[in-house]
N, C-alpha and C positions, 0 to 999 in steps of 0.2 A: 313889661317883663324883660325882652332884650335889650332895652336902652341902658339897663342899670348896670352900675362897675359889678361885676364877677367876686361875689365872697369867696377867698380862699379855701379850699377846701381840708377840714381839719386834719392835724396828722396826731394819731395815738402812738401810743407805744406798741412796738411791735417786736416779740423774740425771734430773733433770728435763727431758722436749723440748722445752718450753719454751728451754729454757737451751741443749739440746743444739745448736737450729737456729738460736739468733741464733751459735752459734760455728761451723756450718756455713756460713751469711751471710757470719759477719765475712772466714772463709779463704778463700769465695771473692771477695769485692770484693779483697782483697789479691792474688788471683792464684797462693794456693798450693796446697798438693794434702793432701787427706787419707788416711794412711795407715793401713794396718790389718797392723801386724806384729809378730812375739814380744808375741804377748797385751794388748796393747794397741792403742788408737786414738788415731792421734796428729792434733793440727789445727794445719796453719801448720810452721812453727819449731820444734815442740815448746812453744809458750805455753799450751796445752790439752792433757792428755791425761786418758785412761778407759781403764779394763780392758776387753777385750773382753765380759768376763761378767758386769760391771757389769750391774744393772736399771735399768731407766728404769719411769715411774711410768703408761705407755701398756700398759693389757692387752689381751688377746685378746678376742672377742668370741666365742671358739668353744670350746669343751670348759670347762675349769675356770676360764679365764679368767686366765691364767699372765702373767705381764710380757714384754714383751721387753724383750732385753740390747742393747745398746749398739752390740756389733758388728750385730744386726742392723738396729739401724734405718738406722745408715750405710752397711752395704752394699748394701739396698733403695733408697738416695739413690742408691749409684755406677752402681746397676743398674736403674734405671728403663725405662729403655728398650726393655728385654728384653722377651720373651714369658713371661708365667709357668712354662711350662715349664723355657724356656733359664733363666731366674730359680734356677728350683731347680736342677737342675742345678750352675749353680755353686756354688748355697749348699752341694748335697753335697762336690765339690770342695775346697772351703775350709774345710769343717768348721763351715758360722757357721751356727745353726739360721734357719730363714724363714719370713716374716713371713706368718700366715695371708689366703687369695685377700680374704676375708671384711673385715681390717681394709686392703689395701693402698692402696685410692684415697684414704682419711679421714686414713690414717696422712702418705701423702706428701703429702697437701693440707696438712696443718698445717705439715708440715716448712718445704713452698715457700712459708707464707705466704699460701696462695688461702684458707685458712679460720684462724677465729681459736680455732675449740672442735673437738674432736672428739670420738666418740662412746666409745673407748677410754680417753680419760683418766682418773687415778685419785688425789683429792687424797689425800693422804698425811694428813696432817694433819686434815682435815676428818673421815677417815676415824679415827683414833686418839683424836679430842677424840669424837666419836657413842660410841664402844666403853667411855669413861673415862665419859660420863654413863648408859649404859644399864647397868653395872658398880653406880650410886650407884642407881638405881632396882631394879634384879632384881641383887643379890651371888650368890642362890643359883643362880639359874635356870639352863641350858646354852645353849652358844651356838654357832655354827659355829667360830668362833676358836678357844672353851676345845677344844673336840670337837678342831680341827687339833693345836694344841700340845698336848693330853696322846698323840693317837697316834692312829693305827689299830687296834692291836690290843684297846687299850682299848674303845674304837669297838665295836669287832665282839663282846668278851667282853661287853657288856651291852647289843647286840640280845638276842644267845643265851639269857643267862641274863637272861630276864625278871623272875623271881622277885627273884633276887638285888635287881635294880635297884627293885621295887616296897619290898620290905624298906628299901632304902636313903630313898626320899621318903616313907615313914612315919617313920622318925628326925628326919627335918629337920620334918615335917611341927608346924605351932605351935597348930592349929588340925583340927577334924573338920567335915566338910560331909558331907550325906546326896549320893548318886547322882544323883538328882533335881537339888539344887542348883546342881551341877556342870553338868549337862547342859543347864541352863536357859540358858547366855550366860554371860561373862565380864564381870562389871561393873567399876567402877573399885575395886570394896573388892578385888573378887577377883584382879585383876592384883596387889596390893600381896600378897596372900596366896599362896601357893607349897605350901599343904599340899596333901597326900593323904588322900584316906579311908580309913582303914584298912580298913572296913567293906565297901569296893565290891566288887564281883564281880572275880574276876582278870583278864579282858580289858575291863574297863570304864574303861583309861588317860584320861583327858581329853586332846583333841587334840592340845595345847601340846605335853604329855609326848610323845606316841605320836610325834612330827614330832622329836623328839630321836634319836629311833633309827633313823631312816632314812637311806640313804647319801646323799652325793652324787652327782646323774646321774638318769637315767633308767633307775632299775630296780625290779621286785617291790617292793620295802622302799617306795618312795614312794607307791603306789597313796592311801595314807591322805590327801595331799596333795591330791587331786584332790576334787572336788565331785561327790556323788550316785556315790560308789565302791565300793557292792554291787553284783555280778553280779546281782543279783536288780531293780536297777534300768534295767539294760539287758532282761531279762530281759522285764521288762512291756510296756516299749515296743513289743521285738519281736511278744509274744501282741497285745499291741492293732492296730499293721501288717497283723499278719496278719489279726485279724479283721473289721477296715475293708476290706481288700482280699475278703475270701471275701463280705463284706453289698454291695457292689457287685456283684462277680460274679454273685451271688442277684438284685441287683436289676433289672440290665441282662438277665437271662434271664425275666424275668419280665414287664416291659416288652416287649420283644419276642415274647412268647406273648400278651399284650394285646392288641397292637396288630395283630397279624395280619399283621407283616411275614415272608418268608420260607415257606410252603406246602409245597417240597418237602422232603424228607428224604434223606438222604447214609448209606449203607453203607460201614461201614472193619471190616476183618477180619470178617467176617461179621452185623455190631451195627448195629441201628439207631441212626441219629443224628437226634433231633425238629430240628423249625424252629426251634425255641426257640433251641436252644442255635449254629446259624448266627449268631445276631445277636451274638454274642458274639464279639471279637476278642481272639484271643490274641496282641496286642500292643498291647494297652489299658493296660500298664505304661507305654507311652509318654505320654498325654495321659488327661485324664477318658475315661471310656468314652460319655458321650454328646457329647464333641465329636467323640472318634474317628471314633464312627458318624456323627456329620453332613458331617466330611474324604470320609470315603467317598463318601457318598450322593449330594454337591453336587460333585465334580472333575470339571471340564468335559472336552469332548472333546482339547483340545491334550494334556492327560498320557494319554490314553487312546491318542491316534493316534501316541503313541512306544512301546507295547504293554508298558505298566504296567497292570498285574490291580487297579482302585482295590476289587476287593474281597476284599482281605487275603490273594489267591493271586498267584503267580510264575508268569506265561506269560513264553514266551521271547521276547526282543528281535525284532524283525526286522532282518534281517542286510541293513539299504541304505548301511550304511558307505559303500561305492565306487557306487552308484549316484546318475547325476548328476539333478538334482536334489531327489535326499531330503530333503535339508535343507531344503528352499523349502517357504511355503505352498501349498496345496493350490488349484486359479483356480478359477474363480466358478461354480457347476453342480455341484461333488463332483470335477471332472477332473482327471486330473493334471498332476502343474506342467509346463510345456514346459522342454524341453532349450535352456540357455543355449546360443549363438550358439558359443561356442567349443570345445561337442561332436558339432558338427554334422556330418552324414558324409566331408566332408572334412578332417577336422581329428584323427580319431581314429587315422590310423596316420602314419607317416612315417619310409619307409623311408629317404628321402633323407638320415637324422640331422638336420636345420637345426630348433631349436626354436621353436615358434609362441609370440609374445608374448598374453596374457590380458590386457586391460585391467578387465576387471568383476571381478579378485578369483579367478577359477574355479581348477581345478588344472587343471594339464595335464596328458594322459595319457601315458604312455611305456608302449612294448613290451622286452620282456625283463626282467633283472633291473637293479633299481639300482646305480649304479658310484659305488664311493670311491676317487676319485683317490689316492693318496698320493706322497712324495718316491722320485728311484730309493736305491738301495742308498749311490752314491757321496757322495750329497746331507749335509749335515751340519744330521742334526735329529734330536729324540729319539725318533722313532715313525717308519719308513722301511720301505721294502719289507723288508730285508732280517732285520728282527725284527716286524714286523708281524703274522704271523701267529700268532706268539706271545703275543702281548698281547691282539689283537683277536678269539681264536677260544679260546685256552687255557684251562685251569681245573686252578689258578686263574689269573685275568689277573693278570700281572705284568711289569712292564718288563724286558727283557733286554736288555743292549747288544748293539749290533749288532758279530757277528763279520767280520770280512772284507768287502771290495767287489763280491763279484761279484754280476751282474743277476740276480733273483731274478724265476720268471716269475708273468704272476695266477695268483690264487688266489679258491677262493668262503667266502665265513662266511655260516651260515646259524644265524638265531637269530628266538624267539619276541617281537613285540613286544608289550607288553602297551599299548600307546596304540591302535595298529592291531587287534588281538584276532585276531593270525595270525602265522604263519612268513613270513620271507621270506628268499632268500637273495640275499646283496650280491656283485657281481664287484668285487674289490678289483686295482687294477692300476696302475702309474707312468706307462704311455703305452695312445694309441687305436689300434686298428686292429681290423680282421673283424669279430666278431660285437660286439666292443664299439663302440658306436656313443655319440659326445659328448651327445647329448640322453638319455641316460639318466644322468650325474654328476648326482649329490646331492647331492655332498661334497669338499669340495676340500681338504686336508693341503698348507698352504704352507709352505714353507723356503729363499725367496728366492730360488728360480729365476724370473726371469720368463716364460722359455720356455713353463712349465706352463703359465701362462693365454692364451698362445698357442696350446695344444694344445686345449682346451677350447672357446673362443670360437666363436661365430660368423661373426663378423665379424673379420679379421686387425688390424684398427683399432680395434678394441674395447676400451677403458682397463680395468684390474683390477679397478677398483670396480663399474664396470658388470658385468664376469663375473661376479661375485661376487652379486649381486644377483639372480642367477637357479640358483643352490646354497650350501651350507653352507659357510661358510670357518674355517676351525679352523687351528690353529695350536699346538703340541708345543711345548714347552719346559720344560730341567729345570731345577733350583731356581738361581737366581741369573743364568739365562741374557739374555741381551739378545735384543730381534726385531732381527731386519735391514732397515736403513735403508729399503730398497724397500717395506717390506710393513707400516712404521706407515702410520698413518692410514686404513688400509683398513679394512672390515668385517669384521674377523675376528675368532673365539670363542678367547680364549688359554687353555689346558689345561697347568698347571706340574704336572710328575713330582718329587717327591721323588728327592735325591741316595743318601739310606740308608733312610728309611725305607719300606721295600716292602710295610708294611699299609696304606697309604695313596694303593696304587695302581689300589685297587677301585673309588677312588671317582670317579679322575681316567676307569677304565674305563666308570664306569653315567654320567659326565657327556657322555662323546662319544656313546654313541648313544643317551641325553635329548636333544641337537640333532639326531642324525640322524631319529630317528623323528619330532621334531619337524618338521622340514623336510617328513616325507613327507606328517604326517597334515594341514598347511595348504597344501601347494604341491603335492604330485603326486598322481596318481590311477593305482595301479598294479591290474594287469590279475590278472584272478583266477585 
């Protein structure tokens, strides 16, 4: 197989993009159109055309590195605009293969002109004169080309048979070298020379050879290609890791039985535990273990009075979530922080509904449960009473259109928020009255009625923007839909439904109540 002269590897015709894009240029300054029909690519008039299957001399950057054809590079020009998705999509459609994610921005750069080189080009020629001088230097040697042009099966019949193929470079071979010399480096006498030892041991191929028979890709057969490629040399590494890791261990318990840190002792299942081995942090993977222990030893009180264990145990949090001023420093003597002005005994119920404005930042509290306003049933918007509870409570969440007009009455969804570290449940409703009271809205679900922020307001004079400013304003729309005139320019969180795609509506689900919980966990202060 290697003795035999090297068949020149075929050369096709190959369009140049180069060439291809000053004739995509020229067709458009002229104003014409390019067509892609009955297996061809036509430009202009018919003054340029190409096979669809034609190659162009721009490869892929990804698997074997393949050309693309003709038709695709022009159909990536007609279709630029698209989403990679919709991209393919049509390329299935049409039948025209597409252009990988990998070369698409490099590829259209060059096309448009915004770059002069890209990274896919392939000189043809440049490539074919390298093949015709390294042919005059190594006749015999193997090559990727000869290896393509004689086949695969050939390929693969001499991994297999080893033997076979050793027999074969002892015939060519002109010359004997010891194993030794071989293994010494390849000098420049040895590059000119191509022999085999007959002599050598059977798996003692010299590298050159052994990189003959492995496939192309990433598989098993290339392992040889790789540097320090014994299992045996991963092998050591690992026994050394480990035992730098265990002479630590030893030394940090030893250290710490020194020094006399640590006195008492710890019983787990029955077993005495020495001081010693306390100084030891079993998550000392993370950092040195004497800086570990210095983290520990030196964290001042601010992490300690958020009831963090700085020694390497999990006490539980204290639970001052809703306690107003937990968050605040602590005043001057160890006391605790006084209650901001705006939780003062008269400020904490309010039965009347009318919300108290907070100028320092603080939340306000509300009695009952939170309210998400939403549109009524007749309203024309994508998320409405009258599929709402569908979507907002189901499982799985998914958009339903909404059947029929009729008023649909509230309803509660009660779900775990994980920003808050609790349940809560929401009264979801289209209008106020009885126990639902306007100062508990969170959430307002607009759809172009102005009415709603009438219903909601404090104040009957009260502009939208300002309502808004004091709950969540979200806003339902499905794919391509427009907002209505009234409700741009507001403050509102836009939420687009997918028209078909319905796994995609999980996501538009965990986006609305991320704002709602959001809204709760900096603006409200809900009762326990």
């Amino acid at each position: 197989m290697f003795g035999a002269q090297r068949r020149e590897p075929p050369r096709m015709e190959i369009v140049a993009v180069r060439e291809l894009r000053e004739q995509l240029r020229s067709t458009e300054q002229e104003g014409a159109s390019v067509l892609i029909e009955n297996g061809r690519v036509s430009f202009g008039q018919g003054k340029h055309s190409h096979a669809v299957e034609a190659l162009t001399d721009y490869a892929s950057r990804k698997g074997q590195g393949d050309k693309y054809t003709v038709g695709a590079v022009v159909f990536l020009v007609q279709n630029a605009t698209l989403g990679f998705r919709e991209y393919v999509d049509e390329c299935k459609n049409k039948g025209i293969p597409r252009v990988q994610l990998i070369d698409k921005e490099d590829l259209l750069g060059f096309v448009r002109f915004q770059q002069d080189t890209a990274p896919g080009l392939v000189d043809e020629d440049q490539k074919h004169a390298k093949w015709k001088a390294d042919q005059a230097i190594h006749p015999d040697a193997p090559d990727e080309s000869s290896d393509r042009a004689i086949g695969q099966e050939e390929q693969r019949a001499a991994r297999i048979n080893s033997d076979a193929a050793l027999g074969n470079l002892n015939e060519v071979a002109g010359k004997k070298r010891t194993h030794a010399e071989l293994s010494g480096g390849v000098t420049a006498a040895h590059k000119k020379d191509t022999a085999f030892p007959a002599a050598a041991p059977k798996f003692s191929i010299p590298e050159k050879y052994t990189k003959c028979f492995e496939m192309e890709g990433r598989t098993r057969d290339n392992i040889a290609d790789a540097p320090g490629r014994s299992f045996v040399t991963l092998q050591k590494r690992l026994q050394q890791h480990t035992a730098n890791m265990k002479r630590a261990m030893s030394d940090a318990k030893r250290s710490g039985a020194a020094s006399g840190h640590g006195t008492s002792s710890a019983k787990t299942n029955g077993a005495s535990t020495s001081a010693a081995t306390t100084t030891f942090d079993p998550r000392g993977d993370r950092y040195a273990v004497a800086e570990d222990r210095y983290l520990r030893e030196t964290l001042g009180h601010d992490v300690t009075a958020l009831g963090i264990d700085t020694g390497a145990g999990f006490r539980g949090i204290k639970k001052t979530m809703n306690v107003p001023g937990a968050d605040r420093p602590p005043a001057a003597g160890g006391a605790p922080a006084p209650l901001p002005a705006a939780y003062d005994s008269g400020s904490t119920g309010n039965a009347s509904g009318t919300r108290r404005h907070h100028t320092d930042g603080a939340r306000r509290p509300i009695l009952g449960n939170p309210i998400i306003m939403l549109p009524g049933s007749r309203e024309k918007c994508a998320i409405r009473m009258a599929n709402a509870q569908a979507f907002l409570g189901g499982n799985p969440s998914q958009y339903i259109p909404a059947q029929g007009d009729h008023r649909m009455p509230p309803f509660q969804v009660q779900r775990y928020s994980a920003k808050l570290g609790r349940s809560i449940v929401f009264d979801v409703a289209d209008r106020l009255g009885g126990r639902l009271n306007k100062a508990n809205v969170v959430a307002l679900v607009c759809a172009g009625n102005p009415r709603v922020f009438e219903m909601v307001a404090e104040d009957p004079t009260e502009k939208p923007a300002d309502v808004l400013t004091k709950m969540q304003g979200i806003f339902f729309a499905l794919e391509g839909e427009a907002m209505p005139a009234n409700l741009k320019g507001l403050p509102l969180h836009t939420l687009c439904l997918s028209r078909t795609k319905r796994h995609e509506d999980i996501t538009v689900y965990t986006q609305f109540w991320d704002l709602v919980d959001e809204y709760l966990q900096t603006h409200i202060l809900l009762e326990r």
